[in-house]
N, C-alpha and C positions, 0 to 999 in steps of 0.2 A: 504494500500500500504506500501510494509516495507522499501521504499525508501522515502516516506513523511520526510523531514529534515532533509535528510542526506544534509552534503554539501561535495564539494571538485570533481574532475572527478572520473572515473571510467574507468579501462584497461579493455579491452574486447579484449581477446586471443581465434583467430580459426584458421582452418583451410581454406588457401585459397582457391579462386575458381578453380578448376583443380587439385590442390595439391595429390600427391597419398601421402595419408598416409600411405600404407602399407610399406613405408619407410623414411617416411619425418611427424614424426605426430612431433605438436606443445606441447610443455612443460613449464609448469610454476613447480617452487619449494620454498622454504625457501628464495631465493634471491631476486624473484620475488615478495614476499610477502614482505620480507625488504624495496624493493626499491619502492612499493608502500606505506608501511607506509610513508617514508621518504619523498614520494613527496606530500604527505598531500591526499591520494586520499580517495575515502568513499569504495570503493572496487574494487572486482578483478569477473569479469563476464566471466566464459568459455563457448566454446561448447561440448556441452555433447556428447560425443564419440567421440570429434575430437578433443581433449586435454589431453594428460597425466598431472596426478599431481602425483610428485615426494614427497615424505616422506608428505602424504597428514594429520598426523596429527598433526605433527610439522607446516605446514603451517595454518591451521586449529587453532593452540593454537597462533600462533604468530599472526593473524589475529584480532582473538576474545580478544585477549589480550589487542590491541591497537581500538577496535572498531572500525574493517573492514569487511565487509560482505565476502563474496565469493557465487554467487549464477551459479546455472549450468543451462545455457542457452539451451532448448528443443530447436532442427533441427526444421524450420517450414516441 
């Protein structure tokens, strides 16, 4: 499990129930990834097609930097 020892919460960004994406989709980016370092979390858990990620390797280096996961939550 690669969550065995993490500590700290975890943001978990989707899309609501009803929500048209086709004009309302959910976004995380660089700031997002900031303000979860800051608040001490172990990661950032999205749903997979129902979240853009903005400049996703700047978030990706900022994350990994501070020893934050980001894992992409499969739709059941």
């Amino acid at each position: 499990d690669a969550l065995t020892g993490a500590e700290g919460g975890v943001l978990y960004k989707a899309e609501k129930p009803g929500q048209d994406t086709r004009v309302d989709l959910p976004v995380i980016g660089p700031r997002t990834a900031r303000g979860a370092i800051r608040a001490g979390l172990a990661g950032i858990v999205v749903s997979a097609g129902g979240v853009m990620v903005l400049d996703r390797d700047e978030v990706l280096s900022l994350l990994d930097e501070a020893g934050l996961f980001l894992w992409v939550r499969e739709r059941p």
